[in-house]
KELUM-579813 format. One record per atom (N, C-alpha, C): x, y, z; atom name; residue number from 1. Coordinates in steps of 0.2 Angstrom, whole numbers. Each point is the difference from the previous one (the first is absolute). Example, Ala and Ser with C-alpha at 12.3 -4.5 7.8 and 13.67 -1.06 7.14 Angstrom:
BEGIN
x,y,z,tormar,pamar
66,-28,39,N,1
-4,6,0,CA,1
4,6,0,C,1
-2,5,-4,N,2
4,6,1,CA,2
-4,5,3,C,2
end
This chain:
BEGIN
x,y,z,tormar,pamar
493,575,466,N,1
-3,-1,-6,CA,1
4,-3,-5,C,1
-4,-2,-4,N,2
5,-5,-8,CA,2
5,4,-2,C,2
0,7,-3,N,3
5,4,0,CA,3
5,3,5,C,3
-1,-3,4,N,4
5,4,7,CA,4
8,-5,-1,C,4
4,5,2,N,5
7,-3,0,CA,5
0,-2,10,C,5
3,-9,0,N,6
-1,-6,3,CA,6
7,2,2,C,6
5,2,5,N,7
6,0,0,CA,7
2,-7,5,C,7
-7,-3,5,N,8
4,-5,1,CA,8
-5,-7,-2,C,8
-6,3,-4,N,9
-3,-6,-3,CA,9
0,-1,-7,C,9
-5,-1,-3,N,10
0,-3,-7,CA,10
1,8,-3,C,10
4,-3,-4,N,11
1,5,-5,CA,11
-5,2,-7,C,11
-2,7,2,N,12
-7,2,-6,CA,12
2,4,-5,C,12
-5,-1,-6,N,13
2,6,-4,CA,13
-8,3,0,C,13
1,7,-3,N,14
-7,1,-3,CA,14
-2,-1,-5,C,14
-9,-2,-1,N,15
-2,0,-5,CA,15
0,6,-6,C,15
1,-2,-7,N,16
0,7,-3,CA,16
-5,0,-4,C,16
-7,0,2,N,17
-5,-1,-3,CA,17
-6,1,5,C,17
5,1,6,N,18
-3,2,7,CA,18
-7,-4,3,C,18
0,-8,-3,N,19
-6,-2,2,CA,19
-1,-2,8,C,19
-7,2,1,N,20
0,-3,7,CA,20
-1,-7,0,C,20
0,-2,6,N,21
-3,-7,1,CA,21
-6,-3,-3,C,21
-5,4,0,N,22
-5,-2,-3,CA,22
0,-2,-6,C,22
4,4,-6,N,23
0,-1,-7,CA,23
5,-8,0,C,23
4,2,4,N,24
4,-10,-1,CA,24
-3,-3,1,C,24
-6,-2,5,N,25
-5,-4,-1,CA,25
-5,-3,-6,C,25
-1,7,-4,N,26
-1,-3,-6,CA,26
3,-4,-4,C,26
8,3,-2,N,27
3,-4,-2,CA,27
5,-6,2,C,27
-3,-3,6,N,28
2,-7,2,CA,28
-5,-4,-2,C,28
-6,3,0,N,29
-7,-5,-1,CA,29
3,-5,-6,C,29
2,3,-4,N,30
1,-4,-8,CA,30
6,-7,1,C,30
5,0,7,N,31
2,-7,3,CA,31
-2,-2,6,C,31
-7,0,-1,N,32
-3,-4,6,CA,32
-1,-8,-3,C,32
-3,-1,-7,N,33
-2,-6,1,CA,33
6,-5,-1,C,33
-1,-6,3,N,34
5,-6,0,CA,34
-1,-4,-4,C,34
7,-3,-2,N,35
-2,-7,-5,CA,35
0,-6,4,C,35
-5,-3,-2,N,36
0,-9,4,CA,36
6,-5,-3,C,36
3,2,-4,N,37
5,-3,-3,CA,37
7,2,6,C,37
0,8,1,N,38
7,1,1,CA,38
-1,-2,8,C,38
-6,0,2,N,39
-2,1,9,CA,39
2,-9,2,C,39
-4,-4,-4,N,40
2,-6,0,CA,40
8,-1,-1,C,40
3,1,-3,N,41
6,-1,-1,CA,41
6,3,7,C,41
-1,8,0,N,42
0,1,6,CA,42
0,-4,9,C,42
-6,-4,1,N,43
-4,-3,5,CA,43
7,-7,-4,C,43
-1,-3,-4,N,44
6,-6,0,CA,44
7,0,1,C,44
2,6,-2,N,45
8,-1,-1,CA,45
2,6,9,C,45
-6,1,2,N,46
1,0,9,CA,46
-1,-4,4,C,46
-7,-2,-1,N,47
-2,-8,5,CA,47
5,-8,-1,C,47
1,2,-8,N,48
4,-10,-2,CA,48
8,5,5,C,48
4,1,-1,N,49
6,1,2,CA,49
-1,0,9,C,49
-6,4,2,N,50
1,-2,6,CA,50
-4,-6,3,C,50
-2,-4,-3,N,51
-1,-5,3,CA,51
5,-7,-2,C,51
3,2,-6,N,52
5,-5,1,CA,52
7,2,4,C,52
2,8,2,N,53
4,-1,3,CA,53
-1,-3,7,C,53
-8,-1,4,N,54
-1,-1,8,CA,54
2,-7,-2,C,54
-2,-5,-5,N,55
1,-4,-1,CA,55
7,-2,2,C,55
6,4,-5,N,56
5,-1,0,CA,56
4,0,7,C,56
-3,5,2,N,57
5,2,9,CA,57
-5,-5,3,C,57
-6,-3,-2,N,58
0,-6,7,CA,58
3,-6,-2,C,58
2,0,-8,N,59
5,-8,0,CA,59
8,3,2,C,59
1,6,0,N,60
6,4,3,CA,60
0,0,6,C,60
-4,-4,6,N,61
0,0,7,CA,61
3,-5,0,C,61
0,-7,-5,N,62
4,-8,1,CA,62
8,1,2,C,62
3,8,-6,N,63
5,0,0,CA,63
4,7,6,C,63
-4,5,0,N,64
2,2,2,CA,64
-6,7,3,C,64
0,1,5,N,65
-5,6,4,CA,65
-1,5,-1,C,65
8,5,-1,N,66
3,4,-2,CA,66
-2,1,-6,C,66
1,-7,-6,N,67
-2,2,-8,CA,67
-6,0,0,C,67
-6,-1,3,N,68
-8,2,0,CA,68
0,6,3,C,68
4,0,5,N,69
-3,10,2,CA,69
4,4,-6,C,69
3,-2,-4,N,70
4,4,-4,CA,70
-7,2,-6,C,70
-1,-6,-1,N,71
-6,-4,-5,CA,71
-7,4,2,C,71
-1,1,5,N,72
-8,4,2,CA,72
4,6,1,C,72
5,4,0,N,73
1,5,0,CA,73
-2,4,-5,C,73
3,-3,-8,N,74
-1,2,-6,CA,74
-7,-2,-1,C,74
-4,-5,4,N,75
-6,-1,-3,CA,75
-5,5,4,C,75
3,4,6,N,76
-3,6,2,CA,76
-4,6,-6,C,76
3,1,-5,N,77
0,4,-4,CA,77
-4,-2,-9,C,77
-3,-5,-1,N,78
-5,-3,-1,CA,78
-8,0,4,C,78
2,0,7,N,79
-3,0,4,CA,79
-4,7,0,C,79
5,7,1,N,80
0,4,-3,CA,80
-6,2,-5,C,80
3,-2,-5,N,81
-4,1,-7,CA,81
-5,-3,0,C,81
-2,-6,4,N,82
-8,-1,0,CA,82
-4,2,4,C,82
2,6,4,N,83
-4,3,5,CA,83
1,6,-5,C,83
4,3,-4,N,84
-3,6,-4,CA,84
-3,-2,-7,C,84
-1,-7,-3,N,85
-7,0,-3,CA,85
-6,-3,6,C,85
0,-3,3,N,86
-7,3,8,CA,86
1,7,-3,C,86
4,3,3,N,87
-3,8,-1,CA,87
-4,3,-5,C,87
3,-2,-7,N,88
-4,1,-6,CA,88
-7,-3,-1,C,88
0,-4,3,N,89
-7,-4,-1,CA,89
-6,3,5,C,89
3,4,6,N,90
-2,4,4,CA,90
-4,6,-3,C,90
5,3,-5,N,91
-1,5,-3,CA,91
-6,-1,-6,C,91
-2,-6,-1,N,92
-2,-3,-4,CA,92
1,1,-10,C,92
7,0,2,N,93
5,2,-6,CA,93
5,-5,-3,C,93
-2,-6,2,N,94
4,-7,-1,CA,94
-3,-3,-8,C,94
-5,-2,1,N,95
-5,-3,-2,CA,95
-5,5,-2,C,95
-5,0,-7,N,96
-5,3,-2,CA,96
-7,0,5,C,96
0,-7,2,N,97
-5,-3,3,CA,97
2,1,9,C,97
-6,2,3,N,98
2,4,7,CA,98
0,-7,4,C,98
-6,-3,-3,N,99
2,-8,5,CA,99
5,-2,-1,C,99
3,-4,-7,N,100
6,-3,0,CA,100
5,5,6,C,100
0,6,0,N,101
7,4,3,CA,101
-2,-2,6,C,101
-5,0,3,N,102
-2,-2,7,CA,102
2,-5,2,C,102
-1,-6,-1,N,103
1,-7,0,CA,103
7,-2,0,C,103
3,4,-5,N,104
5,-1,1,CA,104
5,3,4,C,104
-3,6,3,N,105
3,3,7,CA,105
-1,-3,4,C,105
-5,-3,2,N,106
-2,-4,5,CA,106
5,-6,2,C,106
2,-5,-9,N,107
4,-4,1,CA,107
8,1,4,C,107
2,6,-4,N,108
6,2,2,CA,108
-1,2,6,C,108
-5,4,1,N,109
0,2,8,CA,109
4,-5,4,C,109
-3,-8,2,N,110
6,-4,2,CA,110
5,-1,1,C,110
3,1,-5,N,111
8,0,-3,CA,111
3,7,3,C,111
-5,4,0,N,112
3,8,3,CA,112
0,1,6,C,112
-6,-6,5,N,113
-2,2,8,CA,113
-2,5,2,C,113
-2,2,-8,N,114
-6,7,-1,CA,114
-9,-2,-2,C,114
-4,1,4,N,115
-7,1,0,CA,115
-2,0,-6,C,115
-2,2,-4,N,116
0,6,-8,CA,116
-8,3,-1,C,116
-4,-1,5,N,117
-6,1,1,CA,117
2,6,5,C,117
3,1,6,N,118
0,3,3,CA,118
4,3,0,C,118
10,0,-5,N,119
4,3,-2,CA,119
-4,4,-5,C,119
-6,-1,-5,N,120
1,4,-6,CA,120
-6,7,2,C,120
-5,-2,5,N,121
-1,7,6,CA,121
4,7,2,C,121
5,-5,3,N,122
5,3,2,CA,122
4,2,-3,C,122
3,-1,-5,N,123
4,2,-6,CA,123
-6,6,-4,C,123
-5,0,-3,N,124
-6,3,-2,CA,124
0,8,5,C,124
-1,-1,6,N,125
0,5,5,CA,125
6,5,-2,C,125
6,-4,2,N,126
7,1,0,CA,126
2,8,-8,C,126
-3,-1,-6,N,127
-1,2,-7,CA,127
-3,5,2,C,127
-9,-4,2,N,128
-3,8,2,CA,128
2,6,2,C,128
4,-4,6,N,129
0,6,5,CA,129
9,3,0,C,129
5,-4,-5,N,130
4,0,1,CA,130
4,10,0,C,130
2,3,4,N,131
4,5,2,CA,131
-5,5,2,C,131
-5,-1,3,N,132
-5,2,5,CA,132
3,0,8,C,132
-3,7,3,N,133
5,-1,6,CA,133
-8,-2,3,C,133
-5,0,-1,N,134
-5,2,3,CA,134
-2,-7,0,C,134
3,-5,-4,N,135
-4,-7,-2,CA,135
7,-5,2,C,135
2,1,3,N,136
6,-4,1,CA,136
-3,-8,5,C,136
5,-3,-2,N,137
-1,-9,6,CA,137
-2,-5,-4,C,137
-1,0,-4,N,138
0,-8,-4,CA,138
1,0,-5,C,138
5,-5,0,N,139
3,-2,-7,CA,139
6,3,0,C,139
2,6,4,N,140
7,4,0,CA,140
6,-2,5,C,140
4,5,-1,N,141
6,0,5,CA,141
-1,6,5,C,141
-3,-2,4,N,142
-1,6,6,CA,142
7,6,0,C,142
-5,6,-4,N,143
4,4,2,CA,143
-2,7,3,C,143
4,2,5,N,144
-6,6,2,CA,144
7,7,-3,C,144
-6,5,1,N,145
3,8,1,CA,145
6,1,4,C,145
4,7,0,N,146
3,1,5,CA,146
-3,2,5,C,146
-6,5,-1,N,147
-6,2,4,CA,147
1,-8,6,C,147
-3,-2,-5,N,148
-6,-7,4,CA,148
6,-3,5,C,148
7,-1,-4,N,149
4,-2,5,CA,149
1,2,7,C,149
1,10,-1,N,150
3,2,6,CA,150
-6,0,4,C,150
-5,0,-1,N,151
-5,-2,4,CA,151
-1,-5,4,C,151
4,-5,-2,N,152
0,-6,6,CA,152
3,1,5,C,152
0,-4,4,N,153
1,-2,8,CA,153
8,-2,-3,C,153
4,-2,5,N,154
5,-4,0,CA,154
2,-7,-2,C,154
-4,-4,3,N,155
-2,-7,-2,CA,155
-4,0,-7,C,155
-6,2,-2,N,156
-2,1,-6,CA,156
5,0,-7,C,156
4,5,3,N,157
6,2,-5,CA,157
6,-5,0,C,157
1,-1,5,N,158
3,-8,1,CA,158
-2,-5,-7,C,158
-6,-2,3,N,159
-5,-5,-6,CA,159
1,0,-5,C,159
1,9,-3,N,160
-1,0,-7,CA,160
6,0,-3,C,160
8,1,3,N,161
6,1,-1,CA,161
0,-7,0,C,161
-1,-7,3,N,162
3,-6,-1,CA,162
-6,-4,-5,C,162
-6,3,-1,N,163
-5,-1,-5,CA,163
4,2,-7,C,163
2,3,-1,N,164
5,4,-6,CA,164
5,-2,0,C,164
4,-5,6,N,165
7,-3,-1,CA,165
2,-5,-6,C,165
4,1,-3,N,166
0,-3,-6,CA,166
0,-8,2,C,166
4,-2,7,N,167
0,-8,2,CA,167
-7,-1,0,C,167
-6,5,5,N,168
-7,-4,0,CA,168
-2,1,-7,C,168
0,7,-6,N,169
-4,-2,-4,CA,169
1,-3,-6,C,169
8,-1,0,N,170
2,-6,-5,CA,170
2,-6,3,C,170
-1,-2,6,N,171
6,-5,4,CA,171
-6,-5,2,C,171
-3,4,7,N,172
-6,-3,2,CA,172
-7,1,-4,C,172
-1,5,-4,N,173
-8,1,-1,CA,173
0,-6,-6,C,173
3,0,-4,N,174
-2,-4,-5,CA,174
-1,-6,1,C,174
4,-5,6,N,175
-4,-5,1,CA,175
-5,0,8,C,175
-2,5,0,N,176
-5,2,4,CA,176
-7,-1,-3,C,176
1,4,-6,N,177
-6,1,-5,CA,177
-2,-5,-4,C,177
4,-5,-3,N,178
-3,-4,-4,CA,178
1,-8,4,C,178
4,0,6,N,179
-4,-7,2,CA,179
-4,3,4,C,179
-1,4,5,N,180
-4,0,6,CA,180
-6,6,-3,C,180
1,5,0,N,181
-5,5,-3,CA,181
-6,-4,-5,C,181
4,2,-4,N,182
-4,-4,-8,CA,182
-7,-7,2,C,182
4,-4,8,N,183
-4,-5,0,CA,183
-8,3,1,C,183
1,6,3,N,184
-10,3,3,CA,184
-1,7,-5,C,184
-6,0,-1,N,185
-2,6,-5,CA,185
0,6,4,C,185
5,0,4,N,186
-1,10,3,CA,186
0,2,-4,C,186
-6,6,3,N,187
-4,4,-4,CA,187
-4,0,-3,C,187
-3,-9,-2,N,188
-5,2,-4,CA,188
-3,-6,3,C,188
-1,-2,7,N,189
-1,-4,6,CA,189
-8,0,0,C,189
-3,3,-3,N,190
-8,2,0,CA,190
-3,-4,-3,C,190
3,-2,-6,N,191
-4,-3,-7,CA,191
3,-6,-1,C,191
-4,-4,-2,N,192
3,-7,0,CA,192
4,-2,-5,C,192
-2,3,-7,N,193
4,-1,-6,CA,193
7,0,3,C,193
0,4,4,N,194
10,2,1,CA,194
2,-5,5,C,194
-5,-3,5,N,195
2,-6,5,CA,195
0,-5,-5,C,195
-5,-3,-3,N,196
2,-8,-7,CA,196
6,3,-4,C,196
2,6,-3,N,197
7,-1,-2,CA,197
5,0,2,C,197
-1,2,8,N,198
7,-1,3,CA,198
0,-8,1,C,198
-6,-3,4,N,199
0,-6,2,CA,199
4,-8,-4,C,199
-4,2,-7,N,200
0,-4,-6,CA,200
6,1,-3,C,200
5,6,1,N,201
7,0,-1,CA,201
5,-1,5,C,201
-2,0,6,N,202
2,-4,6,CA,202
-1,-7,1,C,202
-5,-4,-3,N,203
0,-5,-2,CA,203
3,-3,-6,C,203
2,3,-5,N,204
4,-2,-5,CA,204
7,-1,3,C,204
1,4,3,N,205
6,1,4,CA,205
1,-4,1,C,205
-3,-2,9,N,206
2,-5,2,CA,206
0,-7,-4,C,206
-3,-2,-3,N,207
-1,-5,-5,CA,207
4,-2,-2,C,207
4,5,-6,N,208
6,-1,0,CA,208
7,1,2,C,208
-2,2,7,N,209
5,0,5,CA,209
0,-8,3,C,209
-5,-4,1,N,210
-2,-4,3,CA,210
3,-8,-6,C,210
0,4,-5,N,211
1,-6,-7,CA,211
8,-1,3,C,211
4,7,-1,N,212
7,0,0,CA,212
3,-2,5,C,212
-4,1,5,N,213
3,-6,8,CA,213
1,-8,-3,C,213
-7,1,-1,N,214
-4,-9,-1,CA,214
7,-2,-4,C,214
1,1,-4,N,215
6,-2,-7,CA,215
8,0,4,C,215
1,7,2,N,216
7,1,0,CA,216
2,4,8,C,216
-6,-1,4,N,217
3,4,6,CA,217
0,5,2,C,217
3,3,5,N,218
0,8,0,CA,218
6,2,-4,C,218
5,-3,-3,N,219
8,4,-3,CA,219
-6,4,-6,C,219
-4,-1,-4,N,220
-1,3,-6,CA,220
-4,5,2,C,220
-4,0,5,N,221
-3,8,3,CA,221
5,4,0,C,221
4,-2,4,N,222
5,5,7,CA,222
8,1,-5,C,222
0,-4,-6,N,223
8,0,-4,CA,223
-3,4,-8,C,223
-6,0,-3,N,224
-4,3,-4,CA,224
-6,3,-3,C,224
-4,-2,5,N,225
-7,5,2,CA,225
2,6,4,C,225
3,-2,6,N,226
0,6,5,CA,226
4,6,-5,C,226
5,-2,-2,N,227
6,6,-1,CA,227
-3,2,-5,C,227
-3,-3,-8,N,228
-2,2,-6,CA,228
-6,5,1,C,228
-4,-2,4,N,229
-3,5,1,CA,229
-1,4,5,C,229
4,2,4,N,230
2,5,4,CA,230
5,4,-3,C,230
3,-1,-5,N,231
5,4,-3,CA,231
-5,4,-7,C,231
-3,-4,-1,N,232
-6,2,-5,CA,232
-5,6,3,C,232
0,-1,5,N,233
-4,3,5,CA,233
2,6,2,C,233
6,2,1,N,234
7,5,0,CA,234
1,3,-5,C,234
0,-2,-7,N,235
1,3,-6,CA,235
-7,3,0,C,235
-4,-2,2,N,236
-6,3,-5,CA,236
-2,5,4,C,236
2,1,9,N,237
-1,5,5,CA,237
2,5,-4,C,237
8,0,0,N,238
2,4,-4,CA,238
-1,4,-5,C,238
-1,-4,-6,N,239
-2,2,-6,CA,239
-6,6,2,C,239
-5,-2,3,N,240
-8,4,3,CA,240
4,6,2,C,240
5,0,5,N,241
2,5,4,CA,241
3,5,-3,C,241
5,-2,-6,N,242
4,6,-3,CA,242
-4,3,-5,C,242
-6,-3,-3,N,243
-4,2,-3,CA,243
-6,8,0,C,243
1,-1,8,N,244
-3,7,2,CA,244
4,5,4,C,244
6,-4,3,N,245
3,4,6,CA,245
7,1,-4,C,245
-1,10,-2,N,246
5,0,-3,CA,246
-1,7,3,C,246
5,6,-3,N,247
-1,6,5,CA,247
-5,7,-3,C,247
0,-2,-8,N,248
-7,2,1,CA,248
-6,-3,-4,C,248
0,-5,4,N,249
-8,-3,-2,CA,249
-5,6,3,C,249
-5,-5,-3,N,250
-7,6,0,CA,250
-4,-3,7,C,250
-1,7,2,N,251
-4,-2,8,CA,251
-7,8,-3,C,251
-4,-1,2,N,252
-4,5,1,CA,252
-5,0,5,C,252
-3,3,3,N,253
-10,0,5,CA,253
-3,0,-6,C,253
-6,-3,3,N,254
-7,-3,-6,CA,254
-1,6,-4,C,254
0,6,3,N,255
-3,5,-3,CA,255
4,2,-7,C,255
9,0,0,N,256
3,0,-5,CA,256
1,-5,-3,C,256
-2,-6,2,N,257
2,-9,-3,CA,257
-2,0,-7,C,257
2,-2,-4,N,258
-2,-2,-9,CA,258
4,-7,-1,C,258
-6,-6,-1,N,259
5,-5,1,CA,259
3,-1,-6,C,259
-1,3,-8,N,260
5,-3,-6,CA,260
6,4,1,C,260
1,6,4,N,261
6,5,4,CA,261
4,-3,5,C,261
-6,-4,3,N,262
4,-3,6,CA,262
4,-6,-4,C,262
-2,-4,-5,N,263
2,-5,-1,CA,263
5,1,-2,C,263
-1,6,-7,N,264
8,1,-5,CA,264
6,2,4,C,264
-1,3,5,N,265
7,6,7,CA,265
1,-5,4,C,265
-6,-4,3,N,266
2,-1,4,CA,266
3,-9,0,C,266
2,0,-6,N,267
2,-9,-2,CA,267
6,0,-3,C,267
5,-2,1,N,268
7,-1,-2,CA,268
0,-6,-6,C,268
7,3,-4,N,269
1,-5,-9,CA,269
6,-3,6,C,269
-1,-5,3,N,270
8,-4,3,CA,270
2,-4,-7,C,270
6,4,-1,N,271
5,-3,-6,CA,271
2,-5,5,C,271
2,-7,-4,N,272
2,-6,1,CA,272
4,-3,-6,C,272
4,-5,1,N,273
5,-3,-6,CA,273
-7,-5,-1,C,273
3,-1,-8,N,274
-6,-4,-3,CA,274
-4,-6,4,C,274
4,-4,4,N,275
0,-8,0,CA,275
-6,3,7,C,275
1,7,4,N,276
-3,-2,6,CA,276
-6,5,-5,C,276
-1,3,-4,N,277
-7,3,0,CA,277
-3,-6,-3,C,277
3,-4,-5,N,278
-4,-4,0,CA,278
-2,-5,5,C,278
3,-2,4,N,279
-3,-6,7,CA,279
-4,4,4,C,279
0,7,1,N,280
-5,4,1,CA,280
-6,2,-2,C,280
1,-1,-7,N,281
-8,-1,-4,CA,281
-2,7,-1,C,281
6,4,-3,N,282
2,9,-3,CA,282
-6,2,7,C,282
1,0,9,N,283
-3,3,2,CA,283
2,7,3,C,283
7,1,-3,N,284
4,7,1,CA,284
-3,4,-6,C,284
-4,-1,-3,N,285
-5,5,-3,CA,285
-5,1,2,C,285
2,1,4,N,286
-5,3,7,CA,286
-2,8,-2,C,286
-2,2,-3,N,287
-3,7,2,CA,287
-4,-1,-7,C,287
4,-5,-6,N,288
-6,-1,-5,CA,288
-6,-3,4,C,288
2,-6,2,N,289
-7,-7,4,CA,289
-2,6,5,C,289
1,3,2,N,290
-7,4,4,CA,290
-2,6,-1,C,290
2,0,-6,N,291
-5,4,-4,CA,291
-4,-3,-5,C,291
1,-5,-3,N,292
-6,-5,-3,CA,292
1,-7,2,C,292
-3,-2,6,N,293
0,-5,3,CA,293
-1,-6,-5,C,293
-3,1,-4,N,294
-1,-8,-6,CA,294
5,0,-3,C,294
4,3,-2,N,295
6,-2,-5,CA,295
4,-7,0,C,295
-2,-3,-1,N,296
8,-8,0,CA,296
5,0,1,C,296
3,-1,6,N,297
5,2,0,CA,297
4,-1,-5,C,297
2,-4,-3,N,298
4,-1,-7,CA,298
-1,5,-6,C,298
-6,4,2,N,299
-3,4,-6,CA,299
6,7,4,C,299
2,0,3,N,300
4,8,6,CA,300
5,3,-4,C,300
5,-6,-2,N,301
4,4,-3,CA,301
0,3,-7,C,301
-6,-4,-2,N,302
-3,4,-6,CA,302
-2,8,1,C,302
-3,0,5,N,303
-1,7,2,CA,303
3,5,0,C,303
6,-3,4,N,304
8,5,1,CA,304
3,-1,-9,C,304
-1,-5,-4,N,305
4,2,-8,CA,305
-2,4,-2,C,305
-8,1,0,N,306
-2,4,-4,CA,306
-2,9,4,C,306
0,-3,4,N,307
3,9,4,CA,307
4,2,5,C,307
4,2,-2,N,308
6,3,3,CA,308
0,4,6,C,308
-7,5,-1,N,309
2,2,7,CA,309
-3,-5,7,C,309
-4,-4,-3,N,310
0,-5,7,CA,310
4,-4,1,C,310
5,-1,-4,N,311
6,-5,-1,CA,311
4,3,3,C,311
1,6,2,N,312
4,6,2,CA,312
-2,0,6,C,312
-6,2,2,N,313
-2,4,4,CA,313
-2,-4,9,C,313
6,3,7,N,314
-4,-4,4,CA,314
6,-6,2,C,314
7,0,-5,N,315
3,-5,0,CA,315
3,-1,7,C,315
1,-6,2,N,316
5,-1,8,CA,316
3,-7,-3,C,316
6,1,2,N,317
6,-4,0,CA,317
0,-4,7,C,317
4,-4,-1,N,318
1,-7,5,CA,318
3,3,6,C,318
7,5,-1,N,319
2,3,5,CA,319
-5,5,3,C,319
-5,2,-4,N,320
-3,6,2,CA,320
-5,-1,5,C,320
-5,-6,-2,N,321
-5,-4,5,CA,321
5,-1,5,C,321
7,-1,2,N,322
1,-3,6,CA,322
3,6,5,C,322
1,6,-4,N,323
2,7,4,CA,323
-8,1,3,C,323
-8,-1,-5,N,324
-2,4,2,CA,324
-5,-5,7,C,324
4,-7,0,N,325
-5,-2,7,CA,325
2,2,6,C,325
5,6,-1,N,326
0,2,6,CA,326
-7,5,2,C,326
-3,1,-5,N,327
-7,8,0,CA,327
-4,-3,2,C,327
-4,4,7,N,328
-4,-4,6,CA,328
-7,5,0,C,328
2,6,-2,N,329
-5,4,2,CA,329
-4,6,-6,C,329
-4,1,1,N,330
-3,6,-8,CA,330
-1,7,5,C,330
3,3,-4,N,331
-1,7,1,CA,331
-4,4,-3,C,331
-6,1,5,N,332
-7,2,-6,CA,332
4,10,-3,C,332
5,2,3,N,333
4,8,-3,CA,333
5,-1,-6,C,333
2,-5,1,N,334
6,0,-7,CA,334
-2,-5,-4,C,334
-5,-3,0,N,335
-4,-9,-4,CA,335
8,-4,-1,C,335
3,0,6,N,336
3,-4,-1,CA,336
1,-7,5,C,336
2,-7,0,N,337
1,-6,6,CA,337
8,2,3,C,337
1,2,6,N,338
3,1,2,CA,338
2,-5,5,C,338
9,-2,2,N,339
1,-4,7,CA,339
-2,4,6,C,339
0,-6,4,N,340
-1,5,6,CA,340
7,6,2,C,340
5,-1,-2,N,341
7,4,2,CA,341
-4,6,-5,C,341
-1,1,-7,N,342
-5,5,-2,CA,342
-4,4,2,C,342
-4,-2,4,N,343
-6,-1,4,CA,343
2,4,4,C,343
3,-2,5,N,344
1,5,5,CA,344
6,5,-3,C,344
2,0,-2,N,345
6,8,-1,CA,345
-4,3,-4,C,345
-6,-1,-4,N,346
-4,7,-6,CA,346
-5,1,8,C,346
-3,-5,4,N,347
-5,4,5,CA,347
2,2,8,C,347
6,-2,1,N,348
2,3,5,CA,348
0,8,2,C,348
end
């Protein structure tokens, strides 16, 4: 819970005013609306640096190969921050106007190798349903119970042990997902709206993939595409994963599930030094943003100034996200994500 002491996650304090979830609700509603001034400004001083850096690492291939992958390194994290306003726009919290956000996710969609039609589904589900044990599999990081684990077969648990490996889900999965996944609407393979926005983002794609041959060959794919956004790809797995997998986020069955409970417990405040909360587009105010999804993300830290106990509350440190990717499993007896070494010595 929001009050509970976190010995190896975010560090919480209690409310002294004992509100639940619910009443925060209220009082977030009053930094939901966006400015068109500050959003614009935002969307420029992201998009102009990274398109003049791609720029810069493909005349940085005349000199050297090395100084472009240096060059789409740093422009990875740009790359970054325009896939987390996609996400605001998703949320439809960008923009006052739900079209302009749309459209505009749509655009960036390309630039992400993200669908936005068919990500904002999925992302939407993901909020729903998010620390439900009963509603688990889209949009999430597969996580199962101890129950549900020692219940499996051998090979089963095998799957899940290298499905959790930190190489496949920060090594392999994140260029699994966004070049190869992302290209088909799994999941939502029924409805056509989600086949035209995969398709018509798969053709933006190649397009522009097609341009950058046509111009400069394969060095500018394979020296600044491939690594910018794969590394892009990598931070933001990331970012999503520390977000909920902490030791004691919120897991509940439908029957005890409340999802403004679920969202406040079970969503991590990752403190970050300035320079990366900002390239991350403040989305380590993660337990503010899922609990009122429309907020701006600019508008977040506002949140935390003017209240302290959520500025407080929930906190996880840089060392602390990376002690706690060891945590594989939930324990529906003590609400807590335990490793498997855990696992088995409380139920042996």
């Amino acid at each position: 819970m929001f009050d509970q002491t976190r010995p190896t996650g975010p560090t919480v304090t209690s409310d002294p005013s004992d509100m639940n979830a619910r009443d925060w609700v209220k009082i977030l509603a009053k930094y939901r609306d966006p400015s068109a001034g500050r959003s614009i400004f935002e969307l420029a001083v992201t998009i102009g640096p990274f398109v003049l850096l791609w720029a810069l690492a493909w005349w940085s291939l005349s000199i050297s190969a090395w100084l472009a992958l240096a060059i789409s390194v740093v422009n990875a994290a740009f790359l970054l921050r325009l896939f987390a306003i996609q996400h605001d726009c998703g949320h439809g919290a960008f923009f006052a106007n739900r079209t302009a956000d749309d459209w505009l996710g749509r655009v960036l969609g390309v630039l992400t190798l993200t669908p936005y039609d068919v990500w904002r589904s999925s992302h939407s589900m993901h909020h729903s349903a998010s620390g439900n044990l009963d509603r688990r599999g889209m949009g999430d990081i597969n996580t199962l119970t101890v129950a549900e684990y020692e219940a499996l077969g051998r090979y089963d648990r095998l799957k899940y042990r290298l499905y959790r490996h930190p190489i496949v889900l920060f090594g392999l999965g994140p260029g699994y997902l966004f070049f190869l996944q992302n290209r088909l609407p799994l999941g939502f393979t029924n409805k056509a709206k989600y086949w035209v926005s995969a398709m018509v983002t798969n053709a933006g794609i190649f397009a522009a993939l097609g341009l950058i041959i046509w111009f400069g060959g394969l060095m500018p794919v394979l020296m600044i595409f491939v690594p910018s956004t794969l590394l892009a790809a990598t931070a933001g797995v990331w970012l999503f994963y520390v977000q909920h997998q902490f030791e004691t986020t919120h897991w509940e069955a439908e029957d005890d599930w409340q999802i403004h409970e679920a969202a406040l417990d079970g969503s991590s405040h990752y403190v970050m030094p300035k320079v990366l909360q900002w390239l991350s587009a403040n989305i380590g105010i993660h337990h503010v943003h899922h609990l009122y999804s429309r907020i701006p993300f600019y508008r977040l830290p506002e949140v935390l100034r003017d209240h302290a106990t959520l500025a407080e509350g929930n906190r996880m440190t840089i060392p602390e996200s990376i002690a706690n990717a060891r945590l594989h499993l939930w324990d529906e007896d003590s609400k807590r994500l335990l490793s498997f070494a855990q696992a088995r010595a409380r139920h042996s």
